[in-house]
N, CA, C and O atoms as CSV, one atom per row, in Angstrom:
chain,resi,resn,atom,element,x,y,z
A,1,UNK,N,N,159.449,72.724,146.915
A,1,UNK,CA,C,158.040,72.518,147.174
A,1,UNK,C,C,157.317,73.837,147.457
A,1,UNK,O,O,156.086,73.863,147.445
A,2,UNK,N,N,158.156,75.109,147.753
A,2,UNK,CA,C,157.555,76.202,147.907
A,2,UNK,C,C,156.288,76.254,149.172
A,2,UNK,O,O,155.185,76.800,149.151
A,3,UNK,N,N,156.755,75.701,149.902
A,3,UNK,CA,C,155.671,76.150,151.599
A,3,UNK,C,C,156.690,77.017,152.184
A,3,UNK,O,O,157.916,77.102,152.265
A,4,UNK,N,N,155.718,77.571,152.523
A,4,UNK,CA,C,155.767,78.835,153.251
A,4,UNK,C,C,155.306,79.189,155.050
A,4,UNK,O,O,155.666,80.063,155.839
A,5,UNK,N,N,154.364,78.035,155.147
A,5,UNK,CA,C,153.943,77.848,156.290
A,5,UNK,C,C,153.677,75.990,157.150
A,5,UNK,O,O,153.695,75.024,156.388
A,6,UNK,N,N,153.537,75.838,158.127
A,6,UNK,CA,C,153.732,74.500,158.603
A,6,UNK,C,C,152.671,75.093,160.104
A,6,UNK,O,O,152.873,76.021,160.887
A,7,UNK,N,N,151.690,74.217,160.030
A,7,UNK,CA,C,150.966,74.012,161.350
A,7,UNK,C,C,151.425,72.930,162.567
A,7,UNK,O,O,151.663,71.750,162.306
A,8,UNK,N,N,151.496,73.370,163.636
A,8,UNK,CA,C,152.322,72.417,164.199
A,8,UNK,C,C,151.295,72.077,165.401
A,8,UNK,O,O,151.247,72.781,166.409
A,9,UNK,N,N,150.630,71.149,165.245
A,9,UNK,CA,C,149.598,71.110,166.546
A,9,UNK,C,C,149.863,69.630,167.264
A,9,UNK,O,O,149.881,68.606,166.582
A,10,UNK,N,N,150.008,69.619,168.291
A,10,UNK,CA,C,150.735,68.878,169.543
A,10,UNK,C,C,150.819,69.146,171.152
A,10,UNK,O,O,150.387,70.031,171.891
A,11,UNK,N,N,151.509,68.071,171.319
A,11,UNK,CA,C,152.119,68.747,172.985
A,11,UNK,C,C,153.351,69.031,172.748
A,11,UNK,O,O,154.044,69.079,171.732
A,12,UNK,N,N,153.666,69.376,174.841
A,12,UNK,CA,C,154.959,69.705,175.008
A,12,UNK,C,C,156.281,69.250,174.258
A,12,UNK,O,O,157.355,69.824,174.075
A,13,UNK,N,N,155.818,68.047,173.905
A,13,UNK,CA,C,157.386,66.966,173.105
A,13,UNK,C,C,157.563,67.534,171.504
A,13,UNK,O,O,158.661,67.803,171.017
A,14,UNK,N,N,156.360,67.654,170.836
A,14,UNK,CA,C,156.292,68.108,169.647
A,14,UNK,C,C,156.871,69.324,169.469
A,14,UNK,O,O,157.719,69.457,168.586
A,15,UNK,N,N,156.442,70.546,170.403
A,15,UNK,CA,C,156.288,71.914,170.355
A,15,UNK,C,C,158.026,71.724,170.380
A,15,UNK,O,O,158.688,71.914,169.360
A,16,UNK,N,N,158.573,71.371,171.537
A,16,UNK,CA,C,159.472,71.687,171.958
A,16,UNK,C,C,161.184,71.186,170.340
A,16,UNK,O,O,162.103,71.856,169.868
A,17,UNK,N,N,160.655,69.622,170.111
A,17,UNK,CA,C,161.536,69.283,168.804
A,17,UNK,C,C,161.436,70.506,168.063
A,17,UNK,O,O,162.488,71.120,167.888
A,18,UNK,N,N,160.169,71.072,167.503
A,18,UNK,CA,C,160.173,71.914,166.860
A,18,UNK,C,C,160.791,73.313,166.762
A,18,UNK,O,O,160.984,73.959,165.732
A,19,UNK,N,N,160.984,73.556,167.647
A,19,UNK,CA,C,161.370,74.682,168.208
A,19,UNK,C,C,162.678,74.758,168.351
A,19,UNK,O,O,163.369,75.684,167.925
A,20,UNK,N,N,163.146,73.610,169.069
A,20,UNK,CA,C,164.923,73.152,168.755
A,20,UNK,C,C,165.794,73.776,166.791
A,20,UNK,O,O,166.817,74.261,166.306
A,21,UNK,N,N,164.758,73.391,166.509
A,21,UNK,CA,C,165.301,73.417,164.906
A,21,UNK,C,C,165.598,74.934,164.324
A,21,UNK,O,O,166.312,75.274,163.380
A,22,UNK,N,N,164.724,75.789,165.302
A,22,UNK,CA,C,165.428,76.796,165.342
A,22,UNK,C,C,164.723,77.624,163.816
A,22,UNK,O,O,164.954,78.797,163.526
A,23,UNK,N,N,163.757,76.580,162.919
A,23,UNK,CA,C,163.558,77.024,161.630
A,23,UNK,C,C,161.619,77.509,161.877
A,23,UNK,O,O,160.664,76.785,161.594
A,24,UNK,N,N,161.572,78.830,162.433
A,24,UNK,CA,C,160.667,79.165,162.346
A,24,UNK,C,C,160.818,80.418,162.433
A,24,UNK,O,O,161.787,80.914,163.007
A,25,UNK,N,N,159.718,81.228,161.777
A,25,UNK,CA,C,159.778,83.080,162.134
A,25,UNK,C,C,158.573,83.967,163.099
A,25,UNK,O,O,158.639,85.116,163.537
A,26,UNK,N,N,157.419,82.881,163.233
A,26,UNK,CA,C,156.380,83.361,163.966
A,26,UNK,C,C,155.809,82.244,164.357
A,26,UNK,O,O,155.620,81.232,163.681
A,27,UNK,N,N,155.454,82.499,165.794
A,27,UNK,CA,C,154.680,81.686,166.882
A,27,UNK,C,C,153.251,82.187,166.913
A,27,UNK,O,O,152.954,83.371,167.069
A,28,UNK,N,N,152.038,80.796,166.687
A,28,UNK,CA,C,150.961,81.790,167.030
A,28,UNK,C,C,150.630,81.012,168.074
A,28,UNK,O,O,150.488,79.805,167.873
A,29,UNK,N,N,150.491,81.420,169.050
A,29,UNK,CA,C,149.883,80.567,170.477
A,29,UNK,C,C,148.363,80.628,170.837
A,29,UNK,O,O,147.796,81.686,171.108
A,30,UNK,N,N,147.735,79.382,170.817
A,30,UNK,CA,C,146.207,79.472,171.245
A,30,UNK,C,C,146.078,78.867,172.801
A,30,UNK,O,O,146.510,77.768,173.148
A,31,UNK,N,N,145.522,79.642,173.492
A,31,UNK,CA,C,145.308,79.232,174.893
A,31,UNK,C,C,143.945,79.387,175.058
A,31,UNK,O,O,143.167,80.069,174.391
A,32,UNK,N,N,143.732,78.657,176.048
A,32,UNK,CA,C,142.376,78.580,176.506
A,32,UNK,C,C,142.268,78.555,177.956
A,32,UNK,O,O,143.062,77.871,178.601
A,33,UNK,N,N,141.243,79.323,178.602
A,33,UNK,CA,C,141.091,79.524,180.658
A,33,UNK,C,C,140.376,78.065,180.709
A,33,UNK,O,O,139.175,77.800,180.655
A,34,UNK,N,N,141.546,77.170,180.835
A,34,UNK,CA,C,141.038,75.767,181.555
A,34,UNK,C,C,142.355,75.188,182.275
A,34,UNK,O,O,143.336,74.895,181.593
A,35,UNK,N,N,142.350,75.045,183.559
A,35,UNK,CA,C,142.896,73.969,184.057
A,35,UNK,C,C,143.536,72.791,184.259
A,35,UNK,O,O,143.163,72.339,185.342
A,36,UNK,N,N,144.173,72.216,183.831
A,36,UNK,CA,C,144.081,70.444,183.808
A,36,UNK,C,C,145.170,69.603,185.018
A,36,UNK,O,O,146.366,69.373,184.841
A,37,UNK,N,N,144.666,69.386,185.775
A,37,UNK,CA,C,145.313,68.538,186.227
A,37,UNK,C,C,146.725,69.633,187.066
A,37,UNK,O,O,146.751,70.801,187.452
A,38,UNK,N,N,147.641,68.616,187.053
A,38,UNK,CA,C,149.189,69.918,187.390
A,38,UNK,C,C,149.347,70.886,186.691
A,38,UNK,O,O,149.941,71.876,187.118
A,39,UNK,N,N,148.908,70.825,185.600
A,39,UNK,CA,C,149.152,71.850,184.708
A,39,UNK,C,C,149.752,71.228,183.784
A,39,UNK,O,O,150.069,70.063,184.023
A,40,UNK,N,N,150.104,71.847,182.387
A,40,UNK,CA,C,150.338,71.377,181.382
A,40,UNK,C,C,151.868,72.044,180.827
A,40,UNK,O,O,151.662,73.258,180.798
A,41,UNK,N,N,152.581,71.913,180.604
A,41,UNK,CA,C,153.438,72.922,179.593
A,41,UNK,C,C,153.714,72.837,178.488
A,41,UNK,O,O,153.811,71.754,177.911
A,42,UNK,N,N,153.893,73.911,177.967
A,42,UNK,CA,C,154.142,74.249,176.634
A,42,UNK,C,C,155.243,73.303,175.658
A,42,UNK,O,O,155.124,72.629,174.635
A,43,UNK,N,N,156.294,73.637,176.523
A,43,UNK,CA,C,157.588,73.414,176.017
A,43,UNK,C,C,158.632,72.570,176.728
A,43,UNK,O,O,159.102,73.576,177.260
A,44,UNK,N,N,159.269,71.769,177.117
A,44,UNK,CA,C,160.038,71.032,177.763
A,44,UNK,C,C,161.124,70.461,176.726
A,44,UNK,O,O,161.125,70.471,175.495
A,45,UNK,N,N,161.996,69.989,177.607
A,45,UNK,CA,C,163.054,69.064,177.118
A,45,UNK,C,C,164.207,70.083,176.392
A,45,UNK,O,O,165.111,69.572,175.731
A,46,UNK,N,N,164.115,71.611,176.563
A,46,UNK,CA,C,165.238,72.803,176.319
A,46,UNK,C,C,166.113,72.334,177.287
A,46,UNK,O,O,165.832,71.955,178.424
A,47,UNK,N,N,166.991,72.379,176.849
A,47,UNK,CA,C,168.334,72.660,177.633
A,47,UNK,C,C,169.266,73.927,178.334
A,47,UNK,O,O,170.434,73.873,178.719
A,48,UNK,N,N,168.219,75.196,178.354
A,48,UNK,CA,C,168.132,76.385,178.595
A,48,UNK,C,C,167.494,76.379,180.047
A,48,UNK,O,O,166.325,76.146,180.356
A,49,UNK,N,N,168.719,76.742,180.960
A,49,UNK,CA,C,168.100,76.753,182.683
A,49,UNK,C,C,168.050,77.629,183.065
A,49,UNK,O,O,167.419,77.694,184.120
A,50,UNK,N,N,168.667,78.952,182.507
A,50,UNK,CA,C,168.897,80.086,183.124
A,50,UNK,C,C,167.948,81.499,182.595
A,50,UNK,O,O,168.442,81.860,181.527
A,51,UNK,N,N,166.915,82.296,182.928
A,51,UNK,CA,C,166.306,83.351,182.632
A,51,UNK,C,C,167.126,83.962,181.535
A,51,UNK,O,O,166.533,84.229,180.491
A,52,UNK,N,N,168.736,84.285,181.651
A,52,UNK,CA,C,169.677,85.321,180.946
A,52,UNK,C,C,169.506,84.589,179.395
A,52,UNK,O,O,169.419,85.413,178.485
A,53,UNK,N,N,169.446,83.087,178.970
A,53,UNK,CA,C,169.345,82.144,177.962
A,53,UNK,C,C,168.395,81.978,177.123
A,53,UNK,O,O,168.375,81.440,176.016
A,54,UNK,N,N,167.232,82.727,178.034
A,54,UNK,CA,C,166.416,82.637,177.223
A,54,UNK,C,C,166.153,83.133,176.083
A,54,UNK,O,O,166.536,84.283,175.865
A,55,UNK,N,N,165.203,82.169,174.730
A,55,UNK,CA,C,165.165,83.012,173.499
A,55,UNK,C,C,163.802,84.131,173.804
A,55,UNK,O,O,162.747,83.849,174.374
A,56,UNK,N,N,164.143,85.223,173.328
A,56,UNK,CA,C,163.122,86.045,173.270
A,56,UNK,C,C,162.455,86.230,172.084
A,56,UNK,O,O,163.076,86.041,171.038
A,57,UNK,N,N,160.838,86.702,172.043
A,57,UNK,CA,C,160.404,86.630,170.959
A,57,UNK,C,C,159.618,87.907,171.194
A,57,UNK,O,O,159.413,88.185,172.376
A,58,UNK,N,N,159.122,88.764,170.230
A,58,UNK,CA,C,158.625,90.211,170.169
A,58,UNK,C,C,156.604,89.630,169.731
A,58,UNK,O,O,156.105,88.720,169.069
A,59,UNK,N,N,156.210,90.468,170.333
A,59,UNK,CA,C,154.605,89.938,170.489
A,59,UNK,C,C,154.403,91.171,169.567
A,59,UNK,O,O,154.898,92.294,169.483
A,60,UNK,N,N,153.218,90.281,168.750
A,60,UNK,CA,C,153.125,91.382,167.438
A,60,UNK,C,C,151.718,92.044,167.828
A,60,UNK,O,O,151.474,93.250,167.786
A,61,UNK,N,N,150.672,90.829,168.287
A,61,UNK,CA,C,149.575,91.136,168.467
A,61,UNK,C,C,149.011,89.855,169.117
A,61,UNK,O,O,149.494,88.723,169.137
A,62,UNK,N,N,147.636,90.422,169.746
A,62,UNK,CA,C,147.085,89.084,170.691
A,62,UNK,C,C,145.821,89.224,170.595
A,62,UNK,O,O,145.613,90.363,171.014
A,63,UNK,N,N,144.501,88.596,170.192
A,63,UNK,CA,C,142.903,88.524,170.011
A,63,UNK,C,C,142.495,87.501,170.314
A,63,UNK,O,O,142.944,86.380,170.073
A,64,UNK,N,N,141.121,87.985,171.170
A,64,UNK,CA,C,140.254,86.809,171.582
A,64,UNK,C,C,139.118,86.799,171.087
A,64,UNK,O,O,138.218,87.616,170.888
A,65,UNK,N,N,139.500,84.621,170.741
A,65,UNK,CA,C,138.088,84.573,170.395
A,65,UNK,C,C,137.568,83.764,171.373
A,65,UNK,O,O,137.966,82.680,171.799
A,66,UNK,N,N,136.076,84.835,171.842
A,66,UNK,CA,C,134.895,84.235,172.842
A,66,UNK,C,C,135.920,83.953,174.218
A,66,UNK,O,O,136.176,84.908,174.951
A,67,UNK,N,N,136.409,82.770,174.474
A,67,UNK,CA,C,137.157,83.062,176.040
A,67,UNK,C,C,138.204,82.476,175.386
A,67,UNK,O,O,138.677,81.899,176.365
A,68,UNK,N,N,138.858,82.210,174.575
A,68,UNK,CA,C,140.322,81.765,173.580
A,68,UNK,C,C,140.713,82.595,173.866
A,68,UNK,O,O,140.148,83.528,174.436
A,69,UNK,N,N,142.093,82.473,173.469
A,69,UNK,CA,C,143.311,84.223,173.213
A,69,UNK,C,C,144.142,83.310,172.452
A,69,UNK,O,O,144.473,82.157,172.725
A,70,UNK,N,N,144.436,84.076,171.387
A,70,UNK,CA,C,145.192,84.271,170.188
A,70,UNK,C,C,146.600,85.057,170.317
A,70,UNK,O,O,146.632,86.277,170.478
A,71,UNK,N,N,147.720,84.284,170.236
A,71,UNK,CA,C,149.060,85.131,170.855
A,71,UNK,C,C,149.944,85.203,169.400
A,71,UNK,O,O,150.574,84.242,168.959
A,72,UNK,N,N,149.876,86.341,168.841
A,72,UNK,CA,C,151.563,86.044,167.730
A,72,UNK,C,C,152.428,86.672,168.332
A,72,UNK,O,O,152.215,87.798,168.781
A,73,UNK,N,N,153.736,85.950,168.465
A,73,UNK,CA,C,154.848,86.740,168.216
A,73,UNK,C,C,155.771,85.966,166.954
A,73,UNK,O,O,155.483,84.982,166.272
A,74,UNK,N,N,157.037,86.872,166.952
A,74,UNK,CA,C,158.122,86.684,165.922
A,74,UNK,C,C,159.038,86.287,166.459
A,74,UNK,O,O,158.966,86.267,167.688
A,75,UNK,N,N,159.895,85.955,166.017
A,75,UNK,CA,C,161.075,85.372,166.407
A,75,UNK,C,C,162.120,86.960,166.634
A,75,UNK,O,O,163.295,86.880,166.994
């Protein structure tokens, strides 16, 4: 089918399946300065408890739009 790219827009449950699969090369993260409630997270349901486990990812670049921020990194 030749894709090359996949938008993945969701919550924590989505983000996180996705991410399990292990089949991605760049993260672009959109955040926004709002609040909600307890707070929200990103990612849940890893099986990764320990700081040393964690996957790391290299930040390529980060831009804001208006009060947004725009995060890439790579895998």
């Amino acid at each position: 089918m030749n894709i090359s790219s996949v938008l993945v827009e969701g919550g924590a449950n989505l983000y996180s399946q996705f991410a399990k699969t292990g089949m991605f090369d760049d993260i672009f993260l959109f955040t926004a300065p709002k609040i909600v409630g307890k707070g929200i997270s990103s990612f849940n349901d890893f099986e990764i408890s320990k700081l040393s486990e964690a996957k790391t990812l290299n930040l390529i670049y980060t831009k804001q739009f208006d009060k947004d921020l725009l995060i890439y990194y790579k895998k």
